[in-house]
MMTF fields as JSON, N, C-alpha, C and O atoms, coordinates in Angstrom:
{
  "mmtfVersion": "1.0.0",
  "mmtfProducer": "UNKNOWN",
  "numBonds": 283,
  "numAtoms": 284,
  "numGroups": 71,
  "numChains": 1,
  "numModels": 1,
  "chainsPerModel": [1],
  "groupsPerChain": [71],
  "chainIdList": ["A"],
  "bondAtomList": [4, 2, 8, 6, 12, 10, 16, 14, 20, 18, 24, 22, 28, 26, 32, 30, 36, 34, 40, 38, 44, 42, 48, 46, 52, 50, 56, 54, 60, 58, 64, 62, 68, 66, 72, 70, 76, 74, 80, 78, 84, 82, 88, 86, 92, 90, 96, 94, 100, 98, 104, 102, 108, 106, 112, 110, 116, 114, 120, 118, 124, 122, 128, 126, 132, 130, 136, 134, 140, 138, 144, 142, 148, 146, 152, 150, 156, 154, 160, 158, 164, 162, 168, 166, 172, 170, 176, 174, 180, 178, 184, 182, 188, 186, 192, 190, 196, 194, 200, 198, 204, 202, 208, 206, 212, 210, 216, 214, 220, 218, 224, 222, 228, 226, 232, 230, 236, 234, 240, 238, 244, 242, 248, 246, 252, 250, 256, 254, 260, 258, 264, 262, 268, 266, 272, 270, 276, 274, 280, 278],
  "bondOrderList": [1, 1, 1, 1, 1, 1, 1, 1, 1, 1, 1, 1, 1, 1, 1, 1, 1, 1, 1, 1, 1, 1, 1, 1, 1, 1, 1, 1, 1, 1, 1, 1, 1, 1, 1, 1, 1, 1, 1, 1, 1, 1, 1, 1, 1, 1, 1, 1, 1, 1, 1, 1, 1, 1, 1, 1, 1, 1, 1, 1, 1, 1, 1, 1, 1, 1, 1, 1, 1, 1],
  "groupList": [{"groupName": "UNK", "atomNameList": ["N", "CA", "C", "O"], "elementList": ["N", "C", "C", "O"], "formalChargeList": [0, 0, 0, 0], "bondAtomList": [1, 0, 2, 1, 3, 2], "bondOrderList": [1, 1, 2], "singleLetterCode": "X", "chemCompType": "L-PEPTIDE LINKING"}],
  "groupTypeList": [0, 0, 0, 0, 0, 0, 0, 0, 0, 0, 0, 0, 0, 0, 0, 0, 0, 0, 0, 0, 0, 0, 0, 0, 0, 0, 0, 0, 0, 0, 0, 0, 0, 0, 0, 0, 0, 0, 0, 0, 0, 0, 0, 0, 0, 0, 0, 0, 0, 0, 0, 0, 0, 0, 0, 0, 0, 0, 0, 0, 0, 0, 0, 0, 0, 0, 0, 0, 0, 0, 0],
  "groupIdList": [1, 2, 3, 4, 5, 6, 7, 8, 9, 10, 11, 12, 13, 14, 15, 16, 17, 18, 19, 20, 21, 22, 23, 24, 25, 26, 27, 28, 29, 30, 31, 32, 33, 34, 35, 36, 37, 38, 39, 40, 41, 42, 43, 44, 45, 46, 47, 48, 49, 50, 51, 52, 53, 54, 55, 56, 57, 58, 59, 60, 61, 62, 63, 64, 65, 66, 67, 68, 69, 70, 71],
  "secStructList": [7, 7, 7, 6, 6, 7, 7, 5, 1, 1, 7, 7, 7, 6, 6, 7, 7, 1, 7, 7, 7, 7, 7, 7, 7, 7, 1, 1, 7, 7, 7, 7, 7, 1, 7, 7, 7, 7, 7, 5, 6, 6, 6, 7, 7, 7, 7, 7, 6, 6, 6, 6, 6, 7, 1, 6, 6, 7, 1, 1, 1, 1, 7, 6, 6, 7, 7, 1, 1, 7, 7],
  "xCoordList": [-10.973, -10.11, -9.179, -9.482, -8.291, -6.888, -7.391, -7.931, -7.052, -7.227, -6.555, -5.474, -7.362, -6.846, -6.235, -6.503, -5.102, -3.545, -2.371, -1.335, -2.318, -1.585, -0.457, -0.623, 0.766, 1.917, 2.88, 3.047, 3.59, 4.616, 5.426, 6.464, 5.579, 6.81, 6.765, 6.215, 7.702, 6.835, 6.438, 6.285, 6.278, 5.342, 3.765, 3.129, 3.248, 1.407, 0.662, 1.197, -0.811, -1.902, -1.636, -2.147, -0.802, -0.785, -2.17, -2.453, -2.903, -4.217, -5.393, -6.521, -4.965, -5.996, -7.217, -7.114, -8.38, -9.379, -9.802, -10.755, -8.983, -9.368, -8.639, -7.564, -9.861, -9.48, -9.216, -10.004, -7.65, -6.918, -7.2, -7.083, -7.419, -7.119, -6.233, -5.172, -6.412, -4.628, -4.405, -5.264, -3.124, -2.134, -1.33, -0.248, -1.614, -0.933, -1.524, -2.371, -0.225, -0.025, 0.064, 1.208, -1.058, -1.329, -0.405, 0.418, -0.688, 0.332, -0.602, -0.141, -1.71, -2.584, -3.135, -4.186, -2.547, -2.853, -4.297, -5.063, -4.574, -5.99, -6.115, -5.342, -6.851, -6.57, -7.577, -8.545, -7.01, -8.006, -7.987, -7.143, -10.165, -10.726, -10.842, -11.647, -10.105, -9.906, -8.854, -7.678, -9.825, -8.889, -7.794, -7.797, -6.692, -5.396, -5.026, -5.322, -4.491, -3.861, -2.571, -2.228, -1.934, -0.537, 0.784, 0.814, 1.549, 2.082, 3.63, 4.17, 4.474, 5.617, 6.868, 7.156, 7.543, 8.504, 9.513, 9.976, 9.849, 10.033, 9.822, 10.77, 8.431, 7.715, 7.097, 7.043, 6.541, 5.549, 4.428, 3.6, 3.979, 2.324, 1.717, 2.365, 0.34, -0.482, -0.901, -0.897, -1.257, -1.455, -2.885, -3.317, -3.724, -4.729, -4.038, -3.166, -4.661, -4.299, -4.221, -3.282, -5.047, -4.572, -3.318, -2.662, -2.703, -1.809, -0.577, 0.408, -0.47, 0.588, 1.166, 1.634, 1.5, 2.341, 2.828, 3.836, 1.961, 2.219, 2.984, 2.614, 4.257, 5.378, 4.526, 4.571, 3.973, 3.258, 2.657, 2.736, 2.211, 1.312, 2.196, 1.633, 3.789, 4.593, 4.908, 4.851, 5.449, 5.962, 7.617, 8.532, 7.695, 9.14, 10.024, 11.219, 9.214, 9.611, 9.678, 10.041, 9.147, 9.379, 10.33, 10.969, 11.101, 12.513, 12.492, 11.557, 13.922, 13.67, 13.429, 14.033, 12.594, 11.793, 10.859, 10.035, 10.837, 9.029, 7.846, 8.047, 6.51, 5.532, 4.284, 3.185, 4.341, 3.119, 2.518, 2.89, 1.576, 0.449, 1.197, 2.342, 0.635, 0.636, 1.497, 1.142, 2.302, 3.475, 2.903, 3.612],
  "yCoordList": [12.091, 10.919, 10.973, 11.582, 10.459, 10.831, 9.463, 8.433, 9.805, 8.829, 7.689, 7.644, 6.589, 5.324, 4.882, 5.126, 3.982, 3.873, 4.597, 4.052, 5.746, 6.476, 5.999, 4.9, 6.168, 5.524, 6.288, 7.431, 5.912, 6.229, 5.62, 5.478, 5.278, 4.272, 2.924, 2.221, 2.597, 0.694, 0.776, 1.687, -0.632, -0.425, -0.168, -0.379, 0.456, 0.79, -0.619, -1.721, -0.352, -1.553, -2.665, -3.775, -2.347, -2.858, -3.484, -4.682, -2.508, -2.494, -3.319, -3.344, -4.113, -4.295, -3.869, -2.855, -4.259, -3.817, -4.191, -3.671, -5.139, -5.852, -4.488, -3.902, -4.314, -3.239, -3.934, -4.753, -3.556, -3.361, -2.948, -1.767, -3.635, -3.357, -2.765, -2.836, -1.975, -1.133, -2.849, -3.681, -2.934, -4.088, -2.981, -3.457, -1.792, -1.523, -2.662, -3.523, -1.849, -3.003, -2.171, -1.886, -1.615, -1.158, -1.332, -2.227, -0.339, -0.264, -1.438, -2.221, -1.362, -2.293, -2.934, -3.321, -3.474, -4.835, -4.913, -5.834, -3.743, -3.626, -3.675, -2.86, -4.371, -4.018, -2.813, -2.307, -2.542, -1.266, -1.863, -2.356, -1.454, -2.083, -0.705, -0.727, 0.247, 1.3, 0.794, 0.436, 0.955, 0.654, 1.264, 2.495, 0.589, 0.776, 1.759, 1.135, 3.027, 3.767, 3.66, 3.185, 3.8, 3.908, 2.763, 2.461, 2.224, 1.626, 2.117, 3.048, 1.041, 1.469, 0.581, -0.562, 1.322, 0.446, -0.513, -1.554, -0.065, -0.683, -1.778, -2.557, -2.189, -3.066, -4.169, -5.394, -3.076, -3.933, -3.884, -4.042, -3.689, -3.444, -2.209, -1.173, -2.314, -1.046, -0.966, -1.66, 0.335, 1.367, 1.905, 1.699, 2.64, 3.936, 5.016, 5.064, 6.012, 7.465, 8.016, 8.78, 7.738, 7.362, 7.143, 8.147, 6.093, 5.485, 5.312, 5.015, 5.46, 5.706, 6.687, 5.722, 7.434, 8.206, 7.917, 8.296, 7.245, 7.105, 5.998, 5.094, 5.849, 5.001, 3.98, 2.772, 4.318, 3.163, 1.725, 0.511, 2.396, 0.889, 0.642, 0.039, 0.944, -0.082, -0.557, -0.023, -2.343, -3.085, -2.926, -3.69, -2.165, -1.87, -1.055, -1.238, -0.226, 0.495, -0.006, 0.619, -1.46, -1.618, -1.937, -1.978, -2.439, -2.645, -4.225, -5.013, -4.495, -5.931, -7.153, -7.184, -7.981, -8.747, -8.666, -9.475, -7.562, -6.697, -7.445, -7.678, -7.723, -7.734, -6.872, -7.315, -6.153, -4.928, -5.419, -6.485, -4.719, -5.235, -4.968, -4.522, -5.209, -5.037, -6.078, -5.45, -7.083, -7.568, -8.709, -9.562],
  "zCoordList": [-5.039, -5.003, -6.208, -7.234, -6.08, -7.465, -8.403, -8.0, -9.629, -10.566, -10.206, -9.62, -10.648, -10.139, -11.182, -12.359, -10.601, -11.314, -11.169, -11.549, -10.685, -9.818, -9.738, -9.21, -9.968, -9.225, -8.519, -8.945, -7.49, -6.286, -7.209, -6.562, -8.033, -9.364, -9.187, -8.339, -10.503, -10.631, -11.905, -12.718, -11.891, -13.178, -12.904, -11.872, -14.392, -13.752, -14.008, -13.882, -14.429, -14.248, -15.174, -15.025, -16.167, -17.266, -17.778, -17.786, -18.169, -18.507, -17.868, -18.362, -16.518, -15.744, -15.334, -14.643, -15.491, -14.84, -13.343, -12.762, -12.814, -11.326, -10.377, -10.502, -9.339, -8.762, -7.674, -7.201, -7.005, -6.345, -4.28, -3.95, -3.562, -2.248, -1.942, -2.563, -0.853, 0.123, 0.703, 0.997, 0.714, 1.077, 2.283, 2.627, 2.884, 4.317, 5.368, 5.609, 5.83, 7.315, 8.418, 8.775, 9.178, 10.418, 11.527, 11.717, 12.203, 13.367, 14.228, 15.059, 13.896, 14.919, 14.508, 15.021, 13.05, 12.395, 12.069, 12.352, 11.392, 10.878, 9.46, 8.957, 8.518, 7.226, 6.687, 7.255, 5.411, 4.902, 3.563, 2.815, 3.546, 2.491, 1.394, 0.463, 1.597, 0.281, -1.227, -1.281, -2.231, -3.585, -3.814, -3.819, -4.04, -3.85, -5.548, -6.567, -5.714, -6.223, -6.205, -7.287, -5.728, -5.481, -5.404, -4.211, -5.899, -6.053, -5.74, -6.338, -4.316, -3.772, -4.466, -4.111, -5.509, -5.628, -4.624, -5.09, -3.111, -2.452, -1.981, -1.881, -1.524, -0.974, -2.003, -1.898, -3.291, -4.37, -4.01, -4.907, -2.814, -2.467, -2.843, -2.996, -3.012, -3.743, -2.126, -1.11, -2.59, -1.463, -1.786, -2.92, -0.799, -1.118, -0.587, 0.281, -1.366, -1.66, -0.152, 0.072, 0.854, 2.616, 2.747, 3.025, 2.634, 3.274, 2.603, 3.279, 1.295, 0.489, 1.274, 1.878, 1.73, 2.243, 3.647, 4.243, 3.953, 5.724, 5.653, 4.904, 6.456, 6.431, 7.56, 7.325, 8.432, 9.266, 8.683, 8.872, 8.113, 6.797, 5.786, 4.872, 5.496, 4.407, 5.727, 6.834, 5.1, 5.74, 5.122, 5.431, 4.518, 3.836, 5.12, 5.353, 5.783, 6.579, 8.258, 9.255, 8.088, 9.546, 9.586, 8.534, 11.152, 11.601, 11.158, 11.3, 10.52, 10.692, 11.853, 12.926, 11.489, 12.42, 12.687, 13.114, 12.453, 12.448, 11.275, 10.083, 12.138, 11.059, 11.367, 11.032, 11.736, 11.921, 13.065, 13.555, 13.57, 14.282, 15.65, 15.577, 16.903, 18.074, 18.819, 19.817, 19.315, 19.711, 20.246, 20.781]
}
């Protein structure tokens, strides 16, 4: 697993110890209970080392009007 605090850019923990949830947003509106690493300057939501990369779970990347999840 990558060291936690990790950043995609942003600012980091600023010396926090409260560990962090993934804040993705599922294509099928599922949440994920993995500790969040990654941080998207876009959006502002922390991510896990999963899903940080996958454009499916930012909500930065959906179309506008869009809120994740199934219709």
């Amino acid at each position: 697993m990558a060291a936690r605090g990790a950043l995609m850019g942003g600012r980091g923990g600023d010396g926090e110890n409260l560990e962090r949830l993934c804040q993705g947003v599922s294509p099928n509106d599922e949440p994920c209970d993995f500790p969040a690493t990654v941080h998207c300057p876009t959006c502002g939501r922390w991510f896990c080392d999963a899903h940080a990369e996958n454009e499916e779970w930012h909500s930065c990347t959906l179309a506008p009007g869009e809120e994740g999840g199934e219709g």
